[in-house]
C-alpha positions in Angstrom: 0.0 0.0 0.0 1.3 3.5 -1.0 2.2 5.8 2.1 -0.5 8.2 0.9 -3.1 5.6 2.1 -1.2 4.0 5.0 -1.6 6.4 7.7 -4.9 7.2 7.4 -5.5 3.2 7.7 -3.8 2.6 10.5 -5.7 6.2 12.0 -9.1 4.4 11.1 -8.2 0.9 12.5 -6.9 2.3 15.6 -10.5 4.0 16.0 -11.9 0.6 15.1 -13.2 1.2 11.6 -13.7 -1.8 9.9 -10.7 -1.1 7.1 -9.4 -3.7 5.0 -5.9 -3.7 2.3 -7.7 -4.2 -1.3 -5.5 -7.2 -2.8 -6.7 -6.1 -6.5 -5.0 -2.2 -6.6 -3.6 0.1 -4.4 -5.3 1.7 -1.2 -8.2 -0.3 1.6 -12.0 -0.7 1.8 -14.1 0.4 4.6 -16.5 -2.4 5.1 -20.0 -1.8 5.1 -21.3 -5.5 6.1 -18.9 -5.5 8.9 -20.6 -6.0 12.6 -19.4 -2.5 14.4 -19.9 -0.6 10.5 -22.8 1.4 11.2 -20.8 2.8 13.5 -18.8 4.3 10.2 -21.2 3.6 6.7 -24.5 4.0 6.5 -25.5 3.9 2.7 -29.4 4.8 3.2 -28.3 8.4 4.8 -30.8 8.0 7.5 -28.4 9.0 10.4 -29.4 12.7 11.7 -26.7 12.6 14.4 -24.8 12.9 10.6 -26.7 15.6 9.5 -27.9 12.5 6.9 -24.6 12.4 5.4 -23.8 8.4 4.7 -20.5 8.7 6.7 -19.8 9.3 9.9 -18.0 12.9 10.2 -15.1 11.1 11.7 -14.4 9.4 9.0 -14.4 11.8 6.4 -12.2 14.2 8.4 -9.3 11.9 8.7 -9.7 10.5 5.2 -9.6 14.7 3.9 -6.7 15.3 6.4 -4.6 12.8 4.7 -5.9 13.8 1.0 -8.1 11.2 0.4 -11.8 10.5 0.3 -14.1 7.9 -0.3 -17.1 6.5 -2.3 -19.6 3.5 -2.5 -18.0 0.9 -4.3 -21.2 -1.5 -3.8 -23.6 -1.8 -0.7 -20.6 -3.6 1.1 -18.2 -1.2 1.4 -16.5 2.1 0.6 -13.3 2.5 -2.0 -10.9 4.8 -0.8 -9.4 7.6 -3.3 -6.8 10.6 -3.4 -8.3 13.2 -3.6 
């Protein structure tokens, strides 16, 4: 995995995001089936506490602090990208 994606990785795992190392390319997934994801995901926007965002603030703000940012790959997770 390229630096640009490492720290904010281990910065999300540490917080217990459900982040895994994508085998196909470079960068990680955030899991959206994972047990403890609606903590992180939720694709229907129906959190309020997120001002109905579909991630959790958290999450965005460390993905921009390191320059990247994610998007729905399917309903089971999130692809993370430069930005």
């Amino acid at each position: 995995m390229k630096r640009i994606y490492i720290k904010a990785f281990n910065e999300l795992k540490k917080l217990g995001c459900p982040v895994f190392e994508r085998s196909d390319r470079d960068g990680f997934l955030i899991s959206a089936e994972h047990p403890d994801s609606w903590k992180w995901a939720d694709m229907y926007a129906a959190r309020t506490d997120w001002q109905y965002e579909n991630t959790n603030p958290v999450l965005d703000k460390v993905l921009h602090k390191h320059g990247l940012f994610c998007e729905w790959e399917n309903g089971g997770c999130l692809i993370v990208h430069p930005a």
